[in-house]
BALOBA-1460 file (C-alpha; in Angstrom, 3 decimals):
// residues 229
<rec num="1" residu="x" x="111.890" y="82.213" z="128.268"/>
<rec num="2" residu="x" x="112.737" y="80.312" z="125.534"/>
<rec num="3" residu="x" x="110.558" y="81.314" z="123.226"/>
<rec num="4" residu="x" x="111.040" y="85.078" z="124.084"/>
<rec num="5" residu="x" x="115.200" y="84.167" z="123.080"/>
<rec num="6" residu="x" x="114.198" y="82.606" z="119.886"/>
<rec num="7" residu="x" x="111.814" y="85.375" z="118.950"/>
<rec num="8" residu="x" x="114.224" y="87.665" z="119.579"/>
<rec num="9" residu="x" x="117.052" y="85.537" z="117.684"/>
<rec num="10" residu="x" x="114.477" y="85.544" z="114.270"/>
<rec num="11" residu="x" x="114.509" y="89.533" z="114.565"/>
<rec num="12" residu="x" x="118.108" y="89.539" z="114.948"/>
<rec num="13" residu="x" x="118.510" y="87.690" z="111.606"/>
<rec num="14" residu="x" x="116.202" y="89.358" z="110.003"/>
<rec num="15" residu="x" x="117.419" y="93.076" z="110.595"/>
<rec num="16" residu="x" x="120.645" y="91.621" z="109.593"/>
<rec num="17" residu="x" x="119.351" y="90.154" z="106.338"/>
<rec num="18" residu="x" x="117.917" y="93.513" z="105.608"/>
<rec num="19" residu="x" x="121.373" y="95.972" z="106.149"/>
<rec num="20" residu="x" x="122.987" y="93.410" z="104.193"/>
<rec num="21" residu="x" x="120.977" y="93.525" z="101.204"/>
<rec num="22" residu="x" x="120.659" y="97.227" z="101.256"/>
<rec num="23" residu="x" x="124.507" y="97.308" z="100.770"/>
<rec num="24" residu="x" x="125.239" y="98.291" z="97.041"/>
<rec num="25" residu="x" x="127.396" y="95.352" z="95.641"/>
<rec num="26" residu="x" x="130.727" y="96.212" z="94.714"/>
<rec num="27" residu="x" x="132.716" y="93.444" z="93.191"/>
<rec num="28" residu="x" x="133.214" y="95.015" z="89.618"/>
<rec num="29" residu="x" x="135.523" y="94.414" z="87.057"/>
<rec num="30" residu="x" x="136.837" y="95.053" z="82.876"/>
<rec num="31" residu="x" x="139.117" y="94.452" z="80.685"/>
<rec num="32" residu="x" x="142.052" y="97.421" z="80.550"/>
<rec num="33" residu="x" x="144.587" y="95.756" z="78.152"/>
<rec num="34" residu="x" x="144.089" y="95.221" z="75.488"/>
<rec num="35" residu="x" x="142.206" y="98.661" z="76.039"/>
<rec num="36" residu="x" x="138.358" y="98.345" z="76.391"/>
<rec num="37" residu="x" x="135.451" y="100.481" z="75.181"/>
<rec num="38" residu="x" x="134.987" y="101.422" z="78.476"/>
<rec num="39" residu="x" x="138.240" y="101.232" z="79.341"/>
<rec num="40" residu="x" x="139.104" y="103.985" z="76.402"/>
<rec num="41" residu="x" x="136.441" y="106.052" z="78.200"/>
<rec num="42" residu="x" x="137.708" y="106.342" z="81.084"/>
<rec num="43" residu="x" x="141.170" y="107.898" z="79.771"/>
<rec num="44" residu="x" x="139.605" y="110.314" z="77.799"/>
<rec num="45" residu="x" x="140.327" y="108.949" z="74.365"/>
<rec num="46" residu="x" x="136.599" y="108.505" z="73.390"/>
<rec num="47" residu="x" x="134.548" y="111.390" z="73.269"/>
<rec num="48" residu="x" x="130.730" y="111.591" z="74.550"/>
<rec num="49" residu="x" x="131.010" y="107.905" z="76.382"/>
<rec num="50" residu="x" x="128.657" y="109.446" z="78.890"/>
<rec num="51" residu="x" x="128.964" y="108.203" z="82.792"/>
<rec num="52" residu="x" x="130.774" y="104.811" z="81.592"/>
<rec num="53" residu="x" x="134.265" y="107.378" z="82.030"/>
<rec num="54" residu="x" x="133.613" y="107.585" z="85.781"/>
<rec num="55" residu="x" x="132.733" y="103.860" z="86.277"/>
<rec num="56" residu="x" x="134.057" y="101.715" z="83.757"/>
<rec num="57" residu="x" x="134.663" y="98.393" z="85.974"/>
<rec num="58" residu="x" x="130.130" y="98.754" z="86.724"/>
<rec num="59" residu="x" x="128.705" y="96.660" z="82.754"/>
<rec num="60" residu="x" x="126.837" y="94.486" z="84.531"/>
<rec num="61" residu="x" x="124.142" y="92.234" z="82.958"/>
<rec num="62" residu="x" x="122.404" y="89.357" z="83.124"/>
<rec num="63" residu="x" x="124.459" y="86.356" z="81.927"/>
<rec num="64" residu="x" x="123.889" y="85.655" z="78.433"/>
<rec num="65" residu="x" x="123.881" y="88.861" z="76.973"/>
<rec num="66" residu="x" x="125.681" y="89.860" z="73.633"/>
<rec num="67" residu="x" x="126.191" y="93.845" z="73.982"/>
<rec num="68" residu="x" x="129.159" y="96.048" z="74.938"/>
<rec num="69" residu="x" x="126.371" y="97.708" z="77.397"/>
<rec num="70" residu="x" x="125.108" y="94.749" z="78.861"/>
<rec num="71" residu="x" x="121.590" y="96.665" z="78.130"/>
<rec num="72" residu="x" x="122.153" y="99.138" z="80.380"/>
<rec num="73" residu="x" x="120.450" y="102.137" z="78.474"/>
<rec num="74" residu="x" x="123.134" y="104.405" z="81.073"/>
<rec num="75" residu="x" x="125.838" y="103.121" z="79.286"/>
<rec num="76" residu="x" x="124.254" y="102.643" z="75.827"/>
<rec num="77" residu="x" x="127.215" y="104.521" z="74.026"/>
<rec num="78" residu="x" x="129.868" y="101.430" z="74.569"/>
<rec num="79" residu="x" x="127.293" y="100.112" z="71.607"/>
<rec num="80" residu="x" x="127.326" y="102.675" z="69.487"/>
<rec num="81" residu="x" x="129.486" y="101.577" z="66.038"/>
<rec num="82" residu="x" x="129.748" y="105.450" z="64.609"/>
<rec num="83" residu="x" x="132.100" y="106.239" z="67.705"/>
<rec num="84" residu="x" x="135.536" y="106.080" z="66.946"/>
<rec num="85" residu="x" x="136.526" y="103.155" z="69.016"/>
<rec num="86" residu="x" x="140.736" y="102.398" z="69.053"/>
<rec num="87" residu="x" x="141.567" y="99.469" z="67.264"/>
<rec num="88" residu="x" x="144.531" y="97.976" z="68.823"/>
<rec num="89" residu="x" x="147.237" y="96.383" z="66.946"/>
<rec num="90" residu="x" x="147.554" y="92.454" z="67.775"/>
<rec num="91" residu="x" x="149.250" y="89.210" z="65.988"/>
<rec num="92" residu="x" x="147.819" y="85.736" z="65.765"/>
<rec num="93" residu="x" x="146.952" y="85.806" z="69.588"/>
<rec num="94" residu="x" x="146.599" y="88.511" z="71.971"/>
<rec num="95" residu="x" x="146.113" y="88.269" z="76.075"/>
<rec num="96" residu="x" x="143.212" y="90.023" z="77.814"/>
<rec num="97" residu="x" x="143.773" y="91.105" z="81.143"/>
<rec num="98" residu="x" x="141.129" y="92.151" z="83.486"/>
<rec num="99" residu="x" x="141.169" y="95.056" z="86.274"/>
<rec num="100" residu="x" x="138.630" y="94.589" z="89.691"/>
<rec num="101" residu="x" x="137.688" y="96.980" z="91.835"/>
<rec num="102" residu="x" x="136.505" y="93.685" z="94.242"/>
<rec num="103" residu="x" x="135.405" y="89.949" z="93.397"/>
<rec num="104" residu="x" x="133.167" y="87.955" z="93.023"/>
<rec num="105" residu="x" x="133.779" y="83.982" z="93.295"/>
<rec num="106" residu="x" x="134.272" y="83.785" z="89.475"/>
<rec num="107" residu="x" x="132.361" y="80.653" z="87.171"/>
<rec num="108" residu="x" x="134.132" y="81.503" z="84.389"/>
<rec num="109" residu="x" x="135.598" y="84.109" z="81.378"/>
<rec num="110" residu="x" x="134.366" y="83.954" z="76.971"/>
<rec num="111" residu="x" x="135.421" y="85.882" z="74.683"/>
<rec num="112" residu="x" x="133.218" y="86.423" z="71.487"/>
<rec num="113" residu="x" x="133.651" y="87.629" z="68.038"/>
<rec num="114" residu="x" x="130.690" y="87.496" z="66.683"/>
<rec num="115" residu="x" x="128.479" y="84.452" z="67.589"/>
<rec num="116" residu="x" x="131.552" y="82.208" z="67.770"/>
<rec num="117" residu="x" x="132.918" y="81.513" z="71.251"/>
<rec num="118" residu="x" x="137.170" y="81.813" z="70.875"/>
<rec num="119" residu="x" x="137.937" y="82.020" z="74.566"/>
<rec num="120" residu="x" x="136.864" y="80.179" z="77.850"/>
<rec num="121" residu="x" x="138.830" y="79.939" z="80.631"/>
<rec num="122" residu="x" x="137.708" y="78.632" z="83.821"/>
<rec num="123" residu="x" x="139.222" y="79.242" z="87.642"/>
<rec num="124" residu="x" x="140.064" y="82.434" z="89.336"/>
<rec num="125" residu="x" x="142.310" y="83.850" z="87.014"/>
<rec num="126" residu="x" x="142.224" y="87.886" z="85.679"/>
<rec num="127" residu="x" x="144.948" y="86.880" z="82.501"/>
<rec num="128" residu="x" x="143.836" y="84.674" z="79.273"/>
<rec num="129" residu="x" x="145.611" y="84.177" z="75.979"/>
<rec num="130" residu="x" x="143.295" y="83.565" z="73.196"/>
<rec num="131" residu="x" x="143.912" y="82.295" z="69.571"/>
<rec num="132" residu="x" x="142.623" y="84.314" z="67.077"/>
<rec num="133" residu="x" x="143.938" y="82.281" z="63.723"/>
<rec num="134" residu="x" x="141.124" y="82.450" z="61.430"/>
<rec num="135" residu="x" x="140.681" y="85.639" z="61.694"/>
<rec num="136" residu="x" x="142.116" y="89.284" z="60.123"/>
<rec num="137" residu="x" x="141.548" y="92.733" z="59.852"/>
<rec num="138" residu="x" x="139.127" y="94.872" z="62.205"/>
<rec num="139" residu="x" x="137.383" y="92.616" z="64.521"/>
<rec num="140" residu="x" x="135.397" y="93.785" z="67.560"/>
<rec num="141" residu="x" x="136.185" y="91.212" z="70.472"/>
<rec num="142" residu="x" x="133.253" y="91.186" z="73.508"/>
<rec num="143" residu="x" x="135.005" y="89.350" z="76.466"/>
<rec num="144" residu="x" x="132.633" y="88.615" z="79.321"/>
<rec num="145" residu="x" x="132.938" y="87.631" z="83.073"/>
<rec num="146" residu="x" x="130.694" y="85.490" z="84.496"/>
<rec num="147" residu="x" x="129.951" y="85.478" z="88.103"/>
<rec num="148" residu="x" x="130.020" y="81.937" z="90.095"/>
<rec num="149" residu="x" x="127.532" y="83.297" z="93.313"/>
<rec num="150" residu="x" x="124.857" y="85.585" z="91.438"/>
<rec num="151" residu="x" x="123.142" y="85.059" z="88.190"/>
<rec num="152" residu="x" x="125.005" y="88.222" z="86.840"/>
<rec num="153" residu="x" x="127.994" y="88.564" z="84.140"/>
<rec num="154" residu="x" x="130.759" y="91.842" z="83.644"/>
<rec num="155" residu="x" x="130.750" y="92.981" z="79.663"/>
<rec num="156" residu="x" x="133.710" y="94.422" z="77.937"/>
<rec num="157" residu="x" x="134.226" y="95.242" z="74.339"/>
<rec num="158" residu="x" x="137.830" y="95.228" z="72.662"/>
<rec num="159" residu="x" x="138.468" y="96.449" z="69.278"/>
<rec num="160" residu="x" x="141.414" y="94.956" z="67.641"/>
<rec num="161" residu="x" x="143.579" y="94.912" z="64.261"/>
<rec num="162" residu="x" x="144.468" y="91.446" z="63.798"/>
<rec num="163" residu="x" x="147.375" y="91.061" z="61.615"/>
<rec num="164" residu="x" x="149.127" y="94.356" z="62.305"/>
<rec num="165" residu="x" x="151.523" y="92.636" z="64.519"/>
<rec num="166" residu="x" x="152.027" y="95.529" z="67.330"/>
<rec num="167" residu="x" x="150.812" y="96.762" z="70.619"/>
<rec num="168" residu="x" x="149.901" y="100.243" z="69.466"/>
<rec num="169" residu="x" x="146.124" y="101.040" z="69.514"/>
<rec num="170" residu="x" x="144.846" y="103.161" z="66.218"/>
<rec num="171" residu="x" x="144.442" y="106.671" z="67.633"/>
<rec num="172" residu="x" x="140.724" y="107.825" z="67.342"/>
<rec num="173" residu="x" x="140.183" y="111.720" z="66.283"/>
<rec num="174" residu="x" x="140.074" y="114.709" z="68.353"/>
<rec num="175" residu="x" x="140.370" y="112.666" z="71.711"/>
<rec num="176" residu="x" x="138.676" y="114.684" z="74.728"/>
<rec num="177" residu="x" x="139.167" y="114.633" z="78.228"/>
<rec num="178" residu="x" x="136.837" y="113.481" z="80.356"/>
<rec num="179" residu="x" x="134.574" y="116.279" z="82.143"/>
<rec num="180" residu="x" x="135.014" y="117.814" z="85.276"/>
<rec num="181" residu="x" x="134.448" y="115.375" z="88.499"/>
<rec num="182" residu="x" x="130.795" y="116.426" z="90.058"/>
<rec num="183" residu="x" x="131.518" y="118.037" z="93.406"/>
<rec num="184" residu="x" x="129.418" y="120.242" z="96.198"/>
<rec num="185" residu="x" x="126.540" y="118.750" z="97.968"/>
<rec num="186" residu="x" x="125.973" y="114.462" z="97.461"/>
<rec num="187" residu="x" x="123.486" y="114.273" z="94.823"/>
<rec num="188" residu="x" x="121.525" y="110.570" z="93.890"/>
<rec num="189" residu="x" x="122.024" y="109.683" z="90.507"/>
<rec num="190" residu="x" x="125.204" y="111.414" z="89.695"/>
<rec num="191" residu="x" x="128.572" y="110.220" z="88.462"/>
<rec num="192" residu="x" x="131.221" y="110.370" z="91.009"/>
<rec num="193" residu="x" x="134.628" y="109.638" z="90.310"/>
<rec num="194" residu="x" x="137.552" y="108.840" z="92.354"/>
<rec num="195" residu="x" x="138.601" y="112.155" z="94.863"/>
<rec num="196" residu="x" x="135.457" y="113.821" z="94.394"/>
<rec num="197" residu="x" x="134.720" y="115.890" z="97.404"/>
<rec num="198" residu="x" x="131.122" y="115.902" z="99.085"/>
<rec num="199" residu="x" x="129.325" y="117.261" z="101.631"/>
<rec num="200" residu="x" x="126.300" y="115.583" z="103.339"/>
<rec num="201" residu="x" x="124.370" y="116.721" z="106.225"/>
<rec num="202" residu="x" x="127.008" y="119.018" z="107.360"/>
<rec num="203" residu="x" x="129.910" y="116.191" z="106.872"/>
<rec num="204" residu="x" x="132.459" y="116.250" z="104.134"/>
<rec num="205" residu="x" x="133.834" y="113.448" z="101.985"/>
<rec num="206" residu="x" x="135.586" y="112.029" z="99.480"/>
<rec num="207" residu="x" x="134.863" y="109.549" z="96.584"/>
<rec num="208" residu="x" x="137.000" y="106.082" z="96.918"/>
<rec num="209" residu="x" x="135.303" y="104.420" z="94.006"/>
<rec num="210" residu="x" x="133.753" y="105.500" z="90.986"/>
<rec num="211" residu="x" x="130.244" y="104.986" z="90.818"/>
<rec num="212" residu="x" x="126.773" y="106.663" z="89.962"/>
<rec num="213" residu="x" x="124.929" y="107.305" z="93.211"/>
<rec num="214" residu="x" x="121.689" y="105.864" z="93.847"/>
<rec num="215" residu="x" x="118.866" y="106.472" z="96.429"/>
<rec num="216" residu="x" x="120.028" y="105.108" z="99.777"/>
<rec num="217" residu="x" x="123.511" y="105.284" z="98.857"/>
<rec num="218" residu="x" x="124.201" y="108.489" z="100.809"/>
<rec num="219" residu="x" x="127.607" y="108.817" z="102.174"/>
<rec num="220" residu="x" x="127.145" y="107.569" z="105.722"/>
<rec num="221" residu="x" x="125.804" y="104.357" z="104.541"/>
<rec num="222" residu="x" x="128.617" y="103.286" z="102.049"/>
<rec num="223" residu="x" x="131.813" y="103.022" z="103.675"/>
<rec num="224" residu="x" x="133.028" y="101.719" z="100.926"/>
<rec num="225" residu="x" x="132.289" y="104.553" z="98.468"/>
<rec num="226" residu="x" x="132.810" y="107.698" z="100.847"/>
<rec num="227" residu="x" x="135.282" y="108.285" z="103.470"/>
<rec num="228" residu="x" x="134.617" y="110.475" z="105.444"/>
<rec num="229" residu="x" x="137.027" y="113.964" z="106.251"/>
């Protein structure tokens, strides 16, 4: 009898194991102020970004990395120099604030211009000032977040005017809106952004985070993603 209980304990943990690693992780996060590559995609102010406008909180990478995309060849355009990327307008110091979807436990935030560290901050914090004396003039600023319980790291990109001594972001030209929001029947490897309206097997729902579905992600088995009605 035993035996039979602790056999049936193992499957227990096991199926558990499994539904839990099937869920699509969630804790996301990005810079919005000073406004982000990504972040600039999202409101329309960048054209061609690609699916980065519906999900701008998802550059994640292995830590270590050194692009805007984390290498993510979906998001490949938050690399690409010839865009017109806003510059905003910043003194002597400027303070990065972050926007998350969820969290993570966090290990700790850099901030990069070039190959010189000028931020770290450790703790739970989503706010950092960081000194940029030394430097002038159009600098592109790649602030990363890295994760304290997986061996993955959140990527922004800010581009900033040091020295202009405002808040106001350089306007890029001929800013275009984002395109229309993907509706109908769910679809697997489509961007979906926030109020999108579904239907799958029979059911309707809407979008309650941006994302780019995946196989498996279907919206009975995301709560999180889809509710349903």
């Amino acid at each position: 009898m035993r035996r039979t209980l602790t056999l049936l304990g193992v499957a227990a943990i096991a199926i558990a194991t499994t539904v839990f690693n099937a869920t699509p992780a969630l804790a996301h996060g990005y810079v919005n102020s000073p406004a982000s590559r990504q972040a600039n995609c999202a409101q329309g102010r960048v054209p061609d970004c690609g699916p980065i406008i519906y999900e701008p909180q998802s550059v994640e990478g292995p830590k270590g990395l050194r692009s805007c995309h984390a290498n993510l060849p979906q998001f490949a355009q938050l690399s690409d120099e010839s865009k017109p990327w806003p510059a905003t307008s910043v003194g002597t110091s400027v303070t990065f604030n972050w926007t998350f979807t969820a969290k993570h436990r966090t290990r700790d935030y850099e901030y990069y211009i070039g190959n010189t560290r000028i931020g770290f901050f450790s703790g739970d914090t989503d706010s950092h000032t960081v000194n940029l004396s030394g430097y002038s003039g159009r600098q592109k600023v790649l602030a990363i977040w890295n994760i304290g319980d997986t061996p993955m790291a959140f990527y922004s990109c800010i581009d900033l005017q040091i020295g202009g001594g405002g808040g106001n972001p350089t306007p890029p030209p001929n800013p275009t809106p984002p395109p229309t929001t993907p509706s109908g029947t769910w679809k697997a490897n489509t961007a979906y952004a926030v109020g999108a309206q579904v239907t799958y097997n029979g059911a309707s729902y809407r979008c309650t985070q941006a994302h780019t579905s995946l196989p498996g992600w279907e919206p009975p088995n995301v709560p999180a993603l889809w509710q349903r009605g």
